[in-house]
C-alpha angles and dihedrals in degrees: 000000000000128000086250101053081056094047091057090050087052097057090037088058090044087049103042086045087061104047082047094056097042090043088060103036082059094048090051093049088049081073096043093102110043124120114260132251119276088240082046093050095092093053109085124005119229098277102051091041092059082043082055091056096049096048087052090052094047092049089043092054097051098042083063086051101055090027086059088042105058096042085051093052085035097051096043095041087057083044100058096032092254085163086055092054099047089053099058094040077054097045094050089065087046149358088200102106100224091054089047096054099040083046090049107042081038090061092051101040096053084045087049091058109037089054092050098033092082082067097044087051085051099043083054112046099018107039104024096040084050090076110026111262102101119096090156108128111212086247090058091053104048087054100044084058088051099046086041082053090049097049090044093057097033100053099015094040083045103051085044091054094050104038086056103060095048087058088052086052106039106027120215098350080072086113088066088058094040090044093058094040094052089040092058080045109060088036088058093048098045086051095038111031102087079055110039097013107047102041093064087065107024137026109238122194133186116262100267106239116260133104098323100055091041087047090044088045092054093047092051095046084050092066103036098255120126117221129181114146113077122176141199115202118191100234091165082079099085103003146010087231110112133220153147138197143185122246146191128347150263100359089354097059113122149175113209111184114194109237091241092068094051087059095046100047140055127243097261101044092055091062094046088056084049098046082059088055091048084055096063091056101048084045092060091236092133097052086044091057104047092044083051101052091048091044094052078049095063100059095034082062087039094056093044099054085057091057108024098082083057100104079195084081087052091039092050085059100055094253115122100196111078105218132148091265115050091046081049083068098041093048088043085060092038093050096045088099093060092049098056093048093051089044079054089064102039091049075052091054094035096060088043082063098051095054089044086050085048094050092045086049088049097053094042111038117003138300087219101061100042081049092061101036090059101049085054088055095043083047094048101047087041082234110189109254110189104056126182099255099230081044080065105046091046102041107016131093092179131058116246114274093239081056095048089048088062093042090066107030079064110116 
């Protein structure tokens, strides 16, 4: 094969990714429309249902702009050997090749964001102020981008660094050693984030005692799980969309609740929505997960240390120097089949979770409560109800909410 031949498959995968997606996202508008299910009716009124429409078009109609927008600059920037140019721009600061490569992802991914930051801004304080979610103060927002930028150089810098040079000491069994840095790595941060991540963007405190943690902490001690750290996240910060999650395991286990949930729900249906996350974790999702995606990163690591020493994958993408980090990005484009197919998988087992979580939720707490406290979050975000069902399997983690409602009206 010739590093022509890639380059077109390259460009074929790029193109067909994009008629696929936009294939889908039609076929989703094309719902938009239609008239709700009759368990769904109470939802929205019908003014907030036709607020839901348009809040779907609007997003619709955007999504095709900067979508557009990024396979046209990529397209052009593969076209004029825009990769070769950034990495001599790269090489002429090092020939060291992890200053080379930071230099040189750095440099595209800056470019990257800054390109793409305009329709971020507007996203933010056109579209989402529109209606009515956005709280995000342009300050916010400026220093959210620099500590993104931070974070970026300091940990990815740093795992590219790293990874690097263990490529430069082990050949081509770099990926073992990879595979175990980036798998220290994601348990740390599943144990760690709500602690070292999270902070550096939002204050958290913990849930001020009064009828909801003492109606949190009964519920807990009903079904054998101890839980003491109970957070409260200002979400209000940046959005009126409420949320919460579970974190970490063992002593570092949490809940954090964004305040905007608390003011949208009622207490019960708070803890039935935290009686679903408790269900993950007594179902063992977060640990599969966890084990999965290191897992998937394994062979991904794996496939790439079989192809990464081929200066043909430099070469496809108009770079003449073969190096790590240019056929990381090759191989990144090449593999992206893979990815979307095992992304496929995990959205299937995902949504097997949320019904499991539901059920657990169901058997534990109450169906009722969980019911209503879903609807309150679909209405408030204006979610689209009604989905394309090919536009789900493909996209979705979570099952419908009209799926999820059967779910648990089931006896």
């Amino acid at each position: 094969m010739t590093s022509t031949t890639l380059f077109y498959i390259i460009i074929a995968i790029i193109i067909i990714d994009f008629i696929v997606d936009k294939v889908l996202d039609a076929l989703n508008a094309k719902h938009f429309n239609d008239a709700l299910p009759t368990e769904l009716q109470d939802v929205y009124d019908d003014e907030a249902y036709k607020k839901s429409q348009r809040y779907k078009a609007t997003n619709y109609k955007f999504g095709l702009i900067t979508s557009t927008f990024s396979i046209v600059l990529t397209l052009v920037f593969l076209a004029l050997d825009g990769f070769e140019f950034v990495d001599n721009i790269a090489r002429s600061f090092s020939d060291n090749p992890i200053i080379i490569a930071i230099i040189f992802f750095g440099i595209i991914m800056m470019g990257s964001d800054i390109l793409t930051t305009p329709f971020n801004y507007y996203q933010t304080f056109v579209i989402e102020e529109q209606f009515g979610f956005n709280k995000t103060t342009k300050t916010t927002f400026i220093i959210d981008k620099i500590k993104g930028w931070f974070m970026l150089a300091i940990i990815g810098g740093g795992i590219l660094a790293l990874i690097i040079w263990f490529y430069d000491i082990a050949g081509e069994q770099f990926w073992l050693y990879a595979w175990a840095l980036i798998a220290v790595f994601s348990l740390l941060m599943n144990m760690f984030y709500a602690k070292l991540i999270v902070p550096l963007f939002n204050k958290q405190v913990p849930l001020e005692d009064g009828s909801l943690r003492e109606k949190i902490s009964n519920y807990a001690n009903t079904v054998g799980f101890k839980l003491d750290n109970i957070f409260v996240i200002d979400g209000s910060k940046r959005s009126t969309k409420a949320n919460a999650y579970f974190s970490g395991f063992g002593s570092e286990k949490r809940v954090t609740l964004y305040d905007t949930l608390i003011n949208d729900l009622t207490e019960n249906e708070i803890v039935a929505v935290l009686a679903h996350e408790v269900g993950h974790y007594k179902k063992k999702h977060i640990i599969f997960n966890l084990l999965a995606s290191i897992l998937l990163t394994g062979v991904t690591l794996f496939v790439l240390s079989l192809f990464i020493s081929n200066p043909l994958l430099s070469h496809a993408i108009g770079v003449e120097i073969p190096s790590f980090h240019v056929g990381l990005i090759a191989f990144g484009l090449l593999y992206s089949p893979i990815s979307e197919l095992t992304s496929l998988v995990m959205n299937i087992f995902s949504r097997k979770f949320e019904y499991q979580a539901d059920d657990y939720a169901k058997n534990t707490y109450n169906a009722n409560d969980l019911i209503t406290s879903l609807k309150k979050l679909s209405k408030t975000s204006l979610s689209n109800l009604t989905p394309h069902p090919a536009y789900v399997f493909m996209h979705y983690s979570h099952p419908t909410l009209f799926s999820r409602i059967k779910n648990l009206k089931k006896s």
